[in-house]
C-alpha positions, 0 to 999 in steps of 0.5 A: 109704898104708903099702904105698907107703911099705914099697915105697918103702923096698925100692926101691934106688937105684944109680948107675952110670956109663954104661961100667958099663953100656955095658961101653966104657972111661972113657978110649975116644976117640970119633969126632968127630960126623958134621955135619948133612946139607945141606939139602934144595933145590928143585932135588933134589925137582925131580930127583927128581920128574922121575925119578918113572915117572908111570903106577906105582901110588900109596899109600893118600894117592891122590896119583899121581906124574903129579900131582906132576910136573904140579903140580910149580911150584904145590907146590915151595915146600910140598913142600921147608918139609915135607920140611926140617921132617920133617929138622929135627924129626927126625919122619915123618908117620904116614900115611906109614908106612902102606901097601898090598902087592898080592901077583901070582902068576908066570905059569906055575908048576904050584904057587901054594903056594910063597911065591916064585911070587908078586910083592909089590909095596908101594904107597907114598905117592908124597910119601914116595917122594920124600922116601926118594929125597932121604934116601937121596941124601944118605947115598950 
Protein backbone atom coordinates (compact mmCIF):
# COMPACT_ATOMS: atom_id res chain seq x y z
CA UNK A 1 0.00 0.00 0.00
CA UNK A 2 3.23 2.51 0.66
CA UNK A 3 4.31 2.14 -2.88
CA UNK A 4 1.05 3.17 -4.27
CA UNK A 5 0.51 6.20 -2.29
CA UNK A 6 4.55 7.43 -3.25
CA UNK A 7 3.63 6.62 -6.79
CA UNK A 8 0.58 8.46 -6.36
CA UNK A 9 2.45 11.59 -5.22
CA UNK A 10 4.95 11.43 -8.31
CA UNK A 11 1.88 11.67 -10.68
CA UNK A 12 1.25 15.19 -12.12
CA UNK A 13 -1.62 16.26 -13.12
CA UNK A 14 -1.75 18.87 -16.19
CA UNK A 15 -4.48 20.46 -17.43
CA UNK A 16 -4.23 21.65 -20.94
CA UNK A 17 -6.45 23.18 -23.21
CA UNK A 18 -7.35 21.30 -26.45
CA UNK A 19 -5.44 24.33 -28.79
CA UNK A 20 -2.49 23.62 -26.55
CA UNK A 21 -2.30 20.27 -27.55
CA UNK A 22 -3.86 20.38 -31.02
CA UNK A 23 -1.59 23.56 -31.86
CA UNK A 24 -4.90 25.30 -33.58
CA UNK A 25 -6.12 28.65 -32.25
CA UNK A 26 -8.92 29.38 -29.45
CA UNK A 27 -10.49 31.96 -31.80
CA UNK A 28 -10.33 29.34 -35.57
CA UNK A 29 -14.19 29.53 -37.04
CA UNK A 30 -14.77 26.18 -37.78
CA UNK A 31 -16.97 24.61 -40.39
CA UNK A 32 -20.24 24.08 -39.52
CA UNK A 33 -20.94 19.91 -39.22
CA UNK A 34 -21.80 18.06 -42.21
CA UNK A 35 -25.54 16.76 -41.76
CA UNK A 36 -26.24 13.19 -41.52
CA UNK A 37 -26.40 11.26 -44.56
CA UNK A 38 -30.24 10.14 -45.69
CA UNK A 39 -31.25 7.06 -44.97
CA UNK A 40 -30.70 3.88 -46.77
CA UNK A 41 -34.00 3.09 -48.98
CA UNK A 42 -35.45 -0.01 -50.51
CA UNK A 43 -35.04 1.17 -53.58
CA UNK A 44 -31.08 1.86 -53.52
CA UNK A 45 -30.45 -1.92 -52.18
CA UNK A 46 -32.83 -3.01 -54.89
CA UNK A 47 -30.46 -1.05 -57.30
CA UNK A 48 -27.75 -2.31 -55.96
CA UNK A 49 -28.62 -5.80 -55.94
CA UNK A 50 -29.37 -5.81 -59.36
CA UNK A 51 -26.22 -4.35 -60.38
CA UNK A 52 -24.69 -7.55 -58.40
CA UNK A 53 -22.85 -9.80 -61.52
CA UNK A 54 -24.49 -13.07 -60.35
CA UNK A 55 -21.67 -15.76 -61.26
CA UNK A 56 -18.70 -13.46 -59.34
CA UNK A 57 -17.26 -15.18 -56.51
CA UNK A 58 -18.37 -14.90 -52.63
CA UNK A 59 -16.77 -14.58 -49.40
CA UNK A 60 -16.09 -16.67 -46.53
CA UNK A 61 -20.20 -16.09 -45.48
CA UNK A 62 -20.92 -18.30 -48.86
CA UNK A 63 -23.80 -16.07 -49.65
CA UNK A 64 -23.50 -15.61 -53.74
CA UNK A 65 -24.85 -12.62 -55.41
CA UNK A 66 -27.48 -14.86 -57.32
CA UNK A 67 -28.81 -15.77 -54.00
CA UNK A 68 -29.54 -12.41 -52.96
CA UNK A 69 -30.77 -11.24 -56.16
CA UNK A 70 -33.51 -14.22 -56.27
CA UNK A 71 -34.20 -13.79 -52.81
CA UNK A 72 -34.43 -10.31 -53.21
CA UNK A 73 -38.52 -9.56 -51.95
CA UNK A 74 -37.98 -12.33 -49.00
CA UNK A 75 -35.16 -10.40 -47.29
CA UNK A 76 -35.39 -6.65 -48.45
CA UNK A 77 -36.89 -5.77 -45.15
CA UNK A 78 -34.10 -7.51 -43.26
CA UNK A 79 -31.50 -6.28 -45.24
CA UNK A 80 -32.36 -2.29 -45.16
CA UNK A 81 -33.40 -2.35 -40.67
CA UNK A 82 -29.45 -4.22 -40.76
CA UNK A 83 -27.84 -1.95 -42.82
CA UNK A 84 -29.70 1.54 -41.13
CA UNK A 85 -28.79 -0.19 -37.71
CA UNK A 86 -24.95 -0.65 -38.80
CA UNK A 87 -25.18 3.36 -40.12
CA UNK A 88 -27.12 4.33 -36.82
CA UNK A 89 -24.63 2.77 -34.43
CA UNK A 90 -21.88 3.49 -36.47
CA UNK A 91 -20.58 -0.08 -36.20
CA UNK A 92 -19.50 -3.10 -38.78
CA UNK A 93 -20.26 -6.63 -38.42
CA UNK A 94 -16.77 -8.40 -38.06
CA UNK A 95 -17.35 -11.43 -39.92
CA UNK A 96 -17.57 -8.94 -42.53
CA UNK A 97 -14.01 -7.69 -42.16
CA UNK A 98 -12.83 -10.90 -42.94
CA UNK A 99 -12.02 -12.05 -45.98
CA UNK A 100 -10.21 -14.45 -48.86
CA UNK A 101 -7.54 -13.35 -51.60
CA UNK A 102 -7.20 -15.75 -54.38
CA UNK A 103 -3.56 -14.91 -56.02
CA UNK A 104 -3.69 -15.92 -60.27
CA UNK A 105 -0.48 -15.94 -62.25
CA UNK A 106 -0.83 -14.04 -65.92
CA UNK A 107 -0.66 -16.20 -68.34
CA UNK A 108 2.79 -15.88 -70.43
CA UNK A 109 5.25 -14.41 -68.18
CA UNK A 110 8.80 -16.10 -68.27
CA UNK A 111 9.42 -15.27 -64.39
CA UNK A 112 6.46 -15.92 -61.77
CA UNK A 113 9.12 -14.23 -59.01
CA UNK A 114 8.05 -10.84 -59.64
CA UNK A 115 4.95 -9.97 -57.64
CA UNK A 116 3.18 -7.97 -60.70
CA UNK A 117 2.72 -11.21 -62.73
CA UNK A 118 0.28 -12.10 -60.50
CA UNK A 119 -3.92 -11.32 -60.08
CA UNK A 120 -5.07 -10.92 -56.44
CA UNK A 121 -8.52 -10.99 -56.33
CA UNK A 122 -10.47 -10.22 -52.82
CA UNK A 123 -13.47 -12.45 -52.10
CA UNK A 124 -15.73 -10.14 -50.06
CA UNK A 125 -18.76 -10.97 -48.37
CA UNK A 126 -21.51 -10.13 -50.77
CA UNK A 127 -24.07 -8.58 -48.07
CA UNK A 128 -21.23 -6.09 -47.39
CA UNK A 129 -20.31 -5.60 -50.93
CA UNK A 130 -23.85 -4.02 -51.13
CA UNK A 131 -23.52 -2.19 -48.17
CA UNK A 132 -19.87 -0.30 -49.33
CA UNK A 133 -21.79 0.28 -52.89
CA UNK A 134 -24.76 1.93 -50.73
CA UNK A 135 -22.11 3.90 -48.68
CA UNK A 136 -20.00 4.86 -51.28
CA UNK A 137 -23.38 6.17 -53.26
CA UNK A 138 -23.95 8.33 -50.51
CA UNK A 139 -20.46 10.15 -50.57
CA UNK A 140 -19.96 10.49 -54.53
Amino acid sequence: MGRIKSALKCVEIVNYEASDVLGASASFNYPAPLPDPPQITRTQIECQVKCLSPYKGYGLDKVANMVLQRCFDMIIDHLLYIFRAILKLSIYYPPWRDFNTVVLWKPGNASYEVPKVYHHIALLSTTAKVLMALVAEDIS
